[in-house]
LOLOMI-666955 format. One line per 5 residues: their letters; for each residue x, y, z of C-alpha. Coordinates in steps of 0.02 Angstrom, whole numbers, plus 50000, padded with zeros to 5 digits. Each point is the difference from the previous one (the first is absolute). Example, Ala and Ser with C-alpha at 12.3 -4.5 7.8 and 13.67 -1.06 7.14 Angstrom:
<sites>
AS> 50615,49775,50390; 50069,50172,49967
</sites>
This chain:
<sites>
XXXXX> 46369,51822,50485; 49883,50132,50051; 49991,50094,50159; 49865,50138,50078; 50059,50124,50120
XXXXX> 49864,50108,50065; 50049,50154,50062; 50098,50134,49897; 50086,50113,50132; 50191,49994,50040
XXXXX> 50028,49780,50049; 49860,49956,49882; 50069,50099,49831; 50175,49967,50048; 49967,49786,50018
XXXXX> 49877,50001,49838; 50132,50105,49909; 50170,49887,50039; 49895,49824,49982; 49948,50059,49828
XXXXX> 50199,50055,49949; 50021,49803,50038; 49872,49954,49860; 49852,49942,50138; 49837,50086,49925
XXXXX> 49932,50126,50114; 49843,50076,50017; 50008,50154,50152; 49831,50023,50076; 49929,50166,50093
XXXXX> 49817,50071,50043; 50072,50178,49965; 49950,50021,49780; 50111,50166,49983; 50159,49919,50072
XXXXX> 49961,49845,49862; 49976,50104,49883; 50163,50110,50036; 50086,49845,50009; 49943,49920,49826
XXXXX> 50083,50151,49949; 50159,50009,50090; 49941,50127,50126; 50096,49929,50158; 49919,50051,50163
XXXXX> 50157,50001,50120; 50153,50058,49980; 50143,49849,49995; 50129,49991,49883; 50009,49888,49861
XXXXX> 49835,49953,50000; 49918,50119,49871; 50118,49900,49888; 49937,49844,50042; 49812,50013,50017
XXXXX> 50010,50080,49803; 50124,49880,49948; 49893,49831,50056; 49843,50086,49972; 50060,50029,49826
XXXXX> 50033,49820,49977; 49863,49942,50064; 50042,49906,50161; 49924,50138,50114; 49819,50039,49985
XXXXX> 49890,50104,50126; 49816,49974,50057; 49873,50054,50104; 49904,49841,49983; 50048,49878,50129
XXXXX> 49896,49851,49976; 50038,49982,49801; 50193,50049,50027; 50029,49864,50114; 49946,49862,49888
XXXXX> 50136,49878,49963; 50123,50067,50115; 50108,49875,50098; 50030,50140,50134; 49913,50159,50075
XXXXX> 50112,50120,50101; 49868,50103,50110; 50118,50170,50013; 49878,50125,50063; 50033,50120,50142
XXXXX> 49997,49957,50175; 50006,50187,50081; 50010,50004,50207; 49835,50020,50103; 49983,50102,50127
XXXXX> 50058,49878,50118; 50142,49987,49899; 49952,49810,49934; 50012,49960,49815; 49812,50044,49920
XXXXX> 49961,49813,49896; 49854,50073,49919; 50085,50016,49825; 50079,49840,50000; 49839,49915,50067
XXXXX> 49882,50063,49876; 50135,49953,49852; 50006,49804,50082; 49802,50021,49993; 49976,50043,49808
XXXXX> 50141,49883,49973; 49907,49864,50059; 49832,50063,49918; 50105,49975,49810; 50147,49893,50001
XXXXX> 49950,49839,49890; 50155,49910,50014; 50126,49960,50135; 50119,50135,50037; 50104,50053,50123
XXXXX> 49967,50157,50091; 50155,50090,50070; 49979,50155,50154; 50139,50103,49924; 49950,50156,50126
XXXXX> 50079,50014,50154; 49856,49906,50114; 49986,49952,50181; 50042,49837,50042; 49847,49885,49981
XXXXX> 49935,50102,49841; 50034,49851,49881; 49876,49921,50097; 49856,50114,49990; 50028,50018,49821
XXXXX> 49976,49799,49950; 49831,50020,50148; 49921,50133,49876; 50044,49912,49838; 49955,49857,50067
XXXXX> 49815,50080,50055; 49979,50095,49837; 50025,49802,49901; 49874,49933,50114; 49898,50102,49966
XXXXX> 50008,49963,49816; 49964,49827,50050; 50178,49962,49913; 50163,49884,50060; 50150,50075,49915
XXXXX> 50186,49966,50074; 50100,50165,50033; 50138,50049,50132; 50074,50153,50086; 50174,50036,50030
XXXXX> 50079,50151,50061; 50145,50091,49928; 50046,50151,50065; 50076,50145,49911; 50159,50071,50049
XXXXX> 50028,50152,49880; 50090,50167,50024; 49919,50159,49927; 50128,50046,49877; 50067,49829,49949
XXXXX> 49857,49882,50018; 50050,49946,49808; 50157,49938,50040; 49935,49948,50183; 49873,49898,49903
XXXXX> 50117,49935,49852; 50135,49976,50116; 49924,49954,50177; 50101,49975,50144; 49896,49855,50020
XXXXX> 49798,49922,49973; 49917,49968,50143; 49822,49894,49970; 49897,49902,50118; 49896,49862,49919
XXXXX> 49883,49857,50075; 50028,49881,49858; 50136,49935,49888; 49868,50023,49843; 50005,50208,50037
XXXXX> 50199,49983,50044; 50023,49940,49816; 49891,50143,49928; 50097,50126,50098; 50165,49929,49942
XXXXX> 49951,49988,49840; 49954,50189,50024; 50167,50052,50058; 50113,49862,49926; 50083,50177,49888
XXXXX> 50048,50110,50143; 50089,49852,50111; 50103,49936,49843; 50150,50094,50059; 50003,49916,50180
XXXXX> 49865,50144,50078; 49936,49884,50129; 49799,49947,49990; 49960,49945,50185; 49822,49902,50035
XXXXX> 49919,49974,50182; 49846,50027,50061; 49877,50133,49990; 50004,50074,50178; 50206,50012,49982
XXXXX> 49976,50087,49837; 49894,50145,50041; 50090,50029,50167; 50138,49983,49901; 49983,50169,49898
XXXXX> 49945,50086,50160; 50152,49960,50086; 50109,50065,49871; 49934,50172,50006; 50004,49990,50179
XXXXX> 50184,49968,50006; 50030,50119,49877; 49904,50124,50107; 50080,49956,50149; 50174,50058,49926
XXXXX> 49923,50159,49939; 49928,50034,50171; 50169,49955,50097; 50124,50095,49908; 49878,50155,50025
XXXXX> 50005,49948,50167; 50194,50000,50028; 50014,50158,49864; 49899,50093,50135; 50116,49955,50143
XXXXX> 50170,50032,49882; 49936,50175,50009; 49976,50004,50188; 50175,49918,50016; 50103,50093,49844
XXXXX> 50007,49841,49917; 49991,49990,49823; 49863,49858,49914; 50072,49982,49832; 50180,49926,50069
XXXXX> 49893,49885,50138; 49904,49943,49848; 50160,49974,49925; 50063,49899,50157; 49860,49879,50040
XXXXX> 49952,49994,49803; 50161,49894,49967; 49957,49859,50135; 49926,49878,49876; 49870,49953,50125
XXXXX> 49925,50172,49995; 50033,50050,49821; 49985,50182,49916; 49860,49996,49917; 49840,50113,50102
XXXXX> 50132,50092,50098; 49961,50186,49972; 49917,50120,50096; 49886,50121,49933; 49814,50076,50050
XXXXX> 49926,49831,50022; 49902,49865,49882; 49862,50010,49872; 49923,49922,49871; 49864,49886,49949
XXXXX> 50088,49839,50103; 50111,50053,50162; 49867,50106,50088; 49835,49884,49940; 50095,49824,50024
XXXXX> 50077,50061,50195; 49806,50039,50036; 49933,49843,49945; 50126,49899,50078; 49985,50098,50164
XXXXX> 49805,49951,49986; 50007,49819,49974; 50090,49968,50133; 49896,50097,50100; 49858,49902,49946
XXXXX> 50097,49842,50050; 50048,50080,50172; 50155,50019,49969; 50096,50190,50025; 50136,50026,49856
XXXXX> 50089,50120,50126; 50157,50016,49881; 49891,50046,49833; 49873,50115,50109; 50182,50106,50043
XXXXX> 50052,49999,49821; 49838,50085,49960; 50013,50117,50142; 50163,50056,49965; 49952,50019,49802
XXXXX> 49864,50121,50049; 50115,50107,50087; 50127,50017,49868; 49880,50048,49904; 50007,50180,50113
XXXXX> 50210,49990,50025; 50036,50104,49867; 49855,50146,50003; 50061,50006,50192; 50166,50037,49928
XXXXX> 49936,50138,49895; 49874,50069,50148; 50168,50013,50134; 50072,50083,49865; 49893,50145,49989
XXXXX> 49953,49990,50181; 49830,49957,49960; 49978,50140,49892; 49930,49914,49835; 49857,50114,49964
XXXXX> 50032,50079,49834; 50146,49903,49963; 50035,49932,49820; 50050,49816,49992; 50058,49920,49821
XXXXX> 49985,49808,50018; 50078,49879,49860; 49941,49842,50010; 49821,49959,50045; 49965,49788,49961
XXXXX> 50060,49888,50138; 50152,49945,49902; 50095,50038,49831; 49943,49911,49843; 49812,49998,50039
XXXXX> 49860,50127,50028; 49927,49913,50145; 49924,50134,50129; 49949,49862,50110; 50049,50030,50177
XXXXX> 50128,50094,49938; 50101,50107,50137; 49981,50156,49886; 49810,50009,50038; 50048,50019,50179
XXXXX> 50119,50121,49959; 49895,50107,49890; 49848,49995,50153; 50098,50058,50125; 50091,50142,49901
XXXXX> 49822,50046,49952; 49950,49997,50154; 50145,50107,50057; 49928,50152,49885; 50133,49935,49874
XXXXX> 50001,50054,49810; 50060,49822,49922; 50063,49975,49832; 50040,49829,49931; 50085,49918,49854
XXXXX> 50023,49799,49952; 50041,49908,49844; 49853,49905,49991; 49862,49998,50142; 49933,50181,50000
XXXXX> 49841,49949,49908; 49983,49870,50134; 50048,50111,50138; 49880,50139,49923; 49822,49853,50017
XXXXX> 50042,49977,50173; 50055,50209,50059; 49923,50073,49875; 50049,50208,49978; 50055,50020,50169
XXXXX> 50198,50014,49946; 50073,50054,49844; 50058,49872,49872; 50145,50042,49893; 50059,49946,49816
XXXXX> 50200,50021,50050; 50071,49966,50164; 50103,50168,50010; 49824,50062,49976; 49942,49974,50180
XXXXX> 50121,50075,50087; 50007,50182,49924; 50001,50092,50178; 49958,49846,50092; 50062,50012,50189
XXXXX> 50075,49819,49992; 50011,49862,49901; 49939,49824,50053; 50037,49842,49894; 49882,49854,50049
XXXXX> 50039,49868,49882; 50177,49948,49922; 49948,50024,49823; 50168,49982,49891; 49974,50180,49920
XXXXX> 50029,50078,50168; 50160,49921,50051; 50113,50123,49903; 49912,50159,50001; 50058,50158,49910
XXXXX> 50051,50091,50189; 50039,50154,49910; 49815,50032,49932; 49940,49907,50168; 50107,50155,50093
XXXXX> 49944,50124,49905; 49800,49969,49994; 49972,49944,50187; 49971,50136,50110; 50111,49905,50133
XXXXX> 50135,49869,49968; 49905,49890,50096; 49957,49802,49978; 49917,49868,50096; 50053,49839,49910
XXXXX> 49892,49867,50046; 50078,49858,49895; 50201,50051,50040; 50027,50022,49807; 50134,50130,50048
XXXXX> 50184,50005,50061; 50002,50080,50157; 50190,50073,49974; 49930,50050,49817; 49863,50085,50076
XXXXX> 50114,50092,50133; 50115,50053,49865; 49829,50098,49911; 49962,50088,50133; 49821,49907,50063
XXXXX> 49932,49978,50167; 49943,49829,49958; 49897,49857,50095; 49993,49832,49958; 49953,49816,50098
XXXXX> 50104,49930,50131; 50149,50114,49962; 50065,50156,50078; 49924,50175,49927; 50095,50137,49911
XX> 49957,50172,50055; 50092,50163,49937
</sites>
């Protein structure tokens, strides 16, 4: 069987990477020549583990093969997944334009009936424009050759998305005909073999579908923020109520903790685009247009913190952030709270210094020289007035306190993930701020 997946960034090389581990032939398509050319030599361009391995591995063995040319890779194939980017507008709606013009040259080559799948996250009703401009580009030819669309939304973690992938929670595709149903399950027959469940309906319910996820998922961000910021009004403490509503099975733990609000390339896009179809439709998403609200002001909780602190005088003040990408296991600077962070602290007259496993080069595109990038994360904080920790990165759960002690110029921390004890904390001496829990001060 062979399959085309055009697009190359994180959904596109993680799908065309785990169908080729099942033996489908794979050919991963992308306008950008140095990123092919990295790739048909194992240079990965994102940072997900496990990966690496895999691209090399099926490359190696021929199953995986990379092209900029479109029109002669999709020859043969029984399915196209169209897995370009679909970045917000200023509006906030989802721009098409990518996934458009890849229906359009689709249509201008394909010889041979095929099934072309949306695998980015599109508005609902995208499906449709994409079989209008195949459709145009064959009449123009002057041809008649049978295709479908289908939608199948990914629902990948940054960090896991090979064993989300492997092992998926579940498939979710909407077809129009039983012809591109069989091609599909043919497609994923391997990854539902141990029970993972494959679920068909149409194509409307399938891209709302992936939307609504993230929404959700959003929505519990956004409301245990919410209640975090009133356990500190109150003296309550958000770690034992996410203990105590996490064990009612109809709530669940999962997407309980607090922190300095959401990122990434899905939560803050897909709440936007959502937000702006229904607009379009005339109907107000009131609950999803607070979820956003409240995730731009977390964004600020924790600087706040450290501005009351110093009683608003930041000016000349060193600050040693770890943790810069929007979660652990990734180096995804996308709408990542840490850019928020770093602009205000700036802002403030600041001196920043920053360390993270992983995303520095990323961070570095997008600030450029403005803070100081270290190769050690004791590095940073030589004589650094505090210590903030932005994302939960494993290596700075269990710190070496005594070196922490003896290089910060105050035992301060603002912890913006709750990676620490507070009693531990007490016990070393540090005035210490967190989310949603009371503050140490000495």
């Amino acid at each position: 069987m062979k399959v085309a997946v055009v697009g190359t960034g994180y959904v596109g090389l993680v799908t065309g990477t785990c169908l080729s581990q099942t033996g489908v032939s794979v050919v991963c398509i992308d306008i950008n020549q140095q990123k092919i050319d990295n790739l048909r030599k194992g240079i990965i361009p994102i940072f997900e583990p496990g990966l690496d391995d895999l691209v090399i591995k099926n490359t190696e063995e021929d199953r995986l093969t990379f092209s900029t040319n479109l029109s002669e890779s999709i020859q043969g194939c029984e399915a196209i997944f169209i897995a370009v980017g679909t970045p917000s507008d200023e509006d906030g709606s989802a721009d098409l334009k990518y996934v458009i013009g890849v229906a359009s040259e689709i249509g201008k080559a394909m010889s041979n009936y095929t099934v072309v799948i949306t695998k980015s996250t599109v508005p609902v009703g995208t499906s449709q424009k994409v079989k209008e401009a195949i459709s145009a580009e064959l009449q123009k030819r002057g041809v008649s050759i049978e295709f479908d669309v289908a939608s199948n939304p990914e629902f990948l973690k940054e960090g896991a998305a090979i064993d989300d992938f492997m092992k998926p929670d579940r498939i979710v595709i909407g077809t129009e005909s039983e012809r591109a149903e069989k091609v599909l399950s043919k497609i994923y027959k391997p990854f539902i073999m141990n029970g993972h469940p494959l679920i068909f309906m149409n194509i409307p319910s399938a891209e709302l579908t992936k939307y609504a996820a993230n929404a959700m998922l959003a929505t519990r961000i956004s409301f245990m923020n919410d209640i975090a910021n009133l356990c500190e009004i109150v003296g309550a403490d958000i770690n034992l109520i996410r203990k105590g509503i996490g064990t009612d099975t109809r709530i669940g733990s999962k997407f309980l903790y607090p922190g300095v609000g959401y990122g990434g390339s899905c939560f803050p896009k897909d709440v936007k685009a959502i937000i702006k179809t229904a607009k379009d439709l005339n109907y107000e998403l009131q609950v999803l247009k607070a979820v956003e609200a409240v995730n731009e002001d977390q964004k600020s909780i924790l600087f706040n913190k450290i501005k009351s602190h110093f009683k608003g005088e930041l000016n000349g003040k060193k600050i040693a952030l770890w943790g810069l990408s929007f979660k652990p296991n990734t180096d995804d600077m996308r709408e990542a709270p840490s850019l928020v962070m770093i602009k205000k602290l700036l802002e403030a007259g600041c001196e920043v210094t920053a360390f993270d496993p992983v995303a520095m080069e990323e961070a570095h595109k997008i600030i450029g020289d403005k803070i100081t990038y270290c190769k050690h994360q004791y590095d940073g904080i030589v004589d650094a007035d505090a210590l903030v920790i932005l994302t939960e990165w494993q290596v700075f759960r269990m710190p070496d306190f005594d070196k922490v002690s003896e290089l910060l110029k105050n035992k301060l921390i603002f912890d913006g993930r709750n990676i620490f004890d507070i009693e531990d904390i007490k016990e070393l001496g540090y005035a210490y701020y967190s989310i949603g829990r009371l503050s140490v001060n000495v």
